[in-house]
N, C-alpha and C positions, 0 to 999 in steps of 0.2 A: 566591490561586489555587493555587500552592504546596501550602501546605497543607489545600486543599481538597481535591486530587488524592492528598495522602497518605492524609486519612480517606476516602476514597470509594477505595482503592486496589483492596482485596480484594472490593469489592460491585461495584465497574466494570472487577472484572479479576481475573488468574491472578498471585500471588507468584511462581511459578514461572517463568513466562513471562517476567514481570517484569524478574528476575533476568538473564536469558538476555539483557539491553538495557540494561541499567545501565552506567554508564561503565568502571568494570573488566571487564566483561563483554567489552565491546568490545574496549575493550585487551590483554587477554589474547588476544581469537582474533586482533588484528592480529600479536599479536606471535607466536602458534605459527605466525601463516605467517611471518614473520621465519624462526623457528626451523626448521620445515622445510624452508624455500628454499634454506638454507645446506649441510642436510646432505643433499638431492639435487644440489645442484653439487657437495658432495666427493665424492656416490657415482659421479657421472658425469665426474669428475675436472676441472672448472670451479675449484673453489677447493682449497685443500690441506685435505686432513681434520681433521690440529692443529687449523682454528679452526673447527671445529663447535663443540665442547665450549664454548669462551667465550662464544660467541652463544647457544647453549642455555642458558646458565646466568644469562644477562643478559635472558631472555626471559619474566621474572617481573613481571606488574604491581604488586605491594606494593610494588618497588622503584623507585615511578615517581610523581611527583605528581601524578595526575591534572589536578586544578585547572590548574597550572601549562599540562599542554600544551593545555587547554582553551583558554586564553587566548591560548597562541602559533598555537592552528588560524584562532583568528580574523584572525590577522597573515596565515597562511598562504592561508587557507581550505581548509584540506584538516589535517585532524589529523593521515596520516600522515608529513607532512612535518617536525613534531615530534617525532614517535615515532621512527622513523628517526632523527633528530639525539641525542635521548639517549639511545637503543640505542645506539648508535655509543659516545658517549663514555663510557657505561658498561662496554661490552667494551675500549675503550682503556686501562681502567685495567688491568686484568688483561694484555691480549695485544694489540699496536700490529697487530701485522701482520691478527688475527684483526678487527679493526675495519674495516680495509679491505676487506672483502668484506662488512658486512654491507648487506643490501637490494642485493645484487648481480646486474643484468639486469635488475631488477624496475621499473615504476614506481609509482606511490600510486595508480593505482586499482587496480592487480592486487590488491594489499594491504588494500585497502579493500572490495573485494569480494567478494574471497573470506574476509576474514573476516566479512562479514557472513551467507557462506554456509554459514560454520561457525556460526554464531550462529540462523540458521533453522533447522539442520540439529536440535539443541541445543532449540528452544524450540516450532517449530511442533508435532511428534508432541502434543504437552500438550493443544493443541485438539484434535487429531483423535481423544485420547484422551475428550476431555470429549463430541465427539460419539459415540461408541461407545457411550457411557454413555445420552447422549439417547437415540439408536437404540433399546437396547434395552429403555428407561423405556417411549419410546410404543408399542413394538411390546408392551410388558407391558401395557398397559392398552388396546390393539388387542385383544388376547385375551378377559383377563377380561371387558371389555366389550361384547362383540360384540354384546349383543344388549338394551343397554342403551339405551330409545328416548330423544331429548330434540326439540326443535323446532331443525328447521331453516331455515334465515336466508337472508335474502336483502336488501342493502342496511340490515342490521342488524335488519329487520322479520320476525316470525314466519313461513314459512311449511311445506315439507311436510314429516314427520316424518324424522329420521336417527338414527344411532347414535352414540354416545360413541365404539363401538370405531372408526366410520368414521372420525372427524374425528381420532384417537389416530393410526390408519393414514396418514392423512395426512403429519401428523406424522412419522412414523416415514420414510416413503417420500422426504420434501422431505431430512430429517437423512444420510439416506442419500446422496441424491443430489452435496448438498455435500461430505459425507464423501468420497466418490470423487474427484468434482473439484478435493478439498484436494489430498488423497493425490496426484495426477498432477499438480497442480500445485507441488507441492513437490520430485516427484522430478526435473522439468523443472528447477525452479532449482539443485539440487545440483551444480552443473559448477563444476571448479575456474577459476580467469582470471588467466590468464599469458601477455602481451602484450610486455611492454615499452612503453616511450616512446609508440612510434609501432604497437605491434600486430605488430611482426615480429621481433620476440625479435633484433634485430640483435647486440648487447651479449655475445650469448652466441654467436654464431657457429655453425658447423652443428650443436655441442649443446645448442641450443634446443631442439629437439623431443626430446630427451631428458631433460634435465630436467624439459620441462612432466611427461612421463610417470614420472618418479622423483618429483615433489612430488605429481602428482597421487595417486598408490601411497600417497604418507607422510599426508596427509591425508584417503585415502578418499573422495576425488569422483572421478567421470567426468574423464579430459582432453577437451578441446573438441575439437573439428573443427578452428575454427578463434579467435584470440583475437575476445570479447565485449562487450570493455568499451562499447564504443558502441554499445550495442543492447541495451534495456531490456527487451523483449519478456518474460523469465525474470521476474523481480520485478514486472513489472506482470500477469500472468498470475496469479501468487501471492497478490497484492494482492486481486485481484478474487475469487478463490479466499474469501481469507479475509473480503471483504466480504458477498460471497452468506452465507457461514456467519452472519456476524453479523446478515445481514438477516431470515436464515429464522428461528435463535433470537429475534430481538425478535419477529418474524412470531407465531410460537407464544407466547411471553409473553405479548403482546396480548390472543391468544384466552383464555389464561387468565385473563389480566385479566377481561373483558370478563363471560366466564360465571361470574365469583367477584364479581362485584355485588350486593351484600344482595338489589337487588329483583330478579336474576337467580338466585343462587345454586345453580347448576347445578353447580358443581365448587369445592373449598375445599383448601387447602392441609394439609398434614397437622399435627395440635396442634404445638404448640414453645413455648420461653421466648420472653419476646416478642414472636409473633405474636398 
């Protein structure tokens, strides 16, 4: 199965994307909110500024065995309860005091969240790049074609004439549409999530709400209204976003399918090796 999913990686998917989800991938954006969190409490005078530096500098995933805290998320169920533990003792080496603050007011879902909101932030444009591209394939051959007749279908059976450009426009108009409702459902999920424990930044005392707004600044999301974590609404919105998208591209594959059938052959793919 394994390595099934490797050779079918790039024909059932984006490298790029890919990338943006890989286990370092992860870990690095958990750990730049690590690294930011630290140095908007020193900006806002939460922790002493001395230990930004050593939490920044321990905030590098090479330096981390993946594997390892793989295995202890299982113990945890939560990965950044791992990560957090050897962050920690890896700034211990360097500076005692500076270890004490790190993941300081925070708790593992802020940290898990928000970096996976760095990680969408990072991977989804790629699709909505690839629809751009769609868009303006069908909308090119909406043109050229416009007036190009073929039979029109109806429960797959022949009936009253249409156009290539029609069915192209089509096309064109559904790629659009998802396109949009990626786009807005992606800028919906951009919110940074800084909670605490319990959702009320207790931990930090009445400079919670300034921190949230100095980490949100350091990582470039929106601050919330109010803390998220328990409310899925954002990632399930985005989900569905990118499922419409997948729906509509197989949608149109289909049709191509469909009219590049020897005893149809209404439309053929362009020569190449291989095909």
């Amino acid at each position: 199965m394994t390595h099934g999913a490797r050779l079918h990686a790039r024909v059932l998917g984006d490298a790029d994307v890919a990338a943006h989800f890989s286990g370092r991938a992860q870990l690095q954006a958990m750990l730049d909110v690590e690294a930011a969190l630290a140095a908007a409490e020193a900006q806002v005078g939460v922790i002493p500024p001395r230990c930004v530096a050593p939490i920044r500098a321990a905030a590098r995933a090479e330096l981390y065995a993946r594997v390892r805290i793989a295995v202890e998320a299982t113990e945890t169920g939560n990965p950044v309860i791992p990560v957090v533990r050897h962050l920690t003792a890896r700034v211990e080496e360097s500076d005692a005091e500076a270890a004490r603050f790190v993941h300081w007011g925070a708790t593992s879902q802020d940290v898990l969240d928000t970096g996976l909101v760095l990680q969408l932030r990072a991977a989804v444009p790629t699709v909505i790049d690839h629809l751009d591209r769609g868009v303006l394939a069908a909308a090119g051959h909406a043109r050229r074609h416009a007036g190009a007749t073929m039979a029109g279908r109806t429960w797959l059976q022949q009936a009253t004439p249409v156009t290539f450009g029609l069915k192209a426009a089509g096309w064109a108009d559904a790629l659009d549409r998802v396109r949009g409702r990626l786009r807005a459902a992606l800028d919906g999920a951009l919110v940074l999530q800084l909670g605490g424990a319990s959702g009320t930044l207790a931990s930090l005392g009445p400079q919670g709400p300034a921190v949230t707004e100095a980490l949100a600044a350091r990582l470039g999301l929106p601050a919330p209204d109010v803390p998220w974590h328990a409310h899925r609404d954002r990632f399930a919105q985005l989900a569905c976003a990118l499922g419409v998208a997948a729906g509509t591209a197989g949608k149109i594959g289909r049709d191509v399918a469909l009219l590049a059938q020897t005893e149809v052959g209404e439309v053929s793919e362009r020569p190449g090796q291989g095909r």
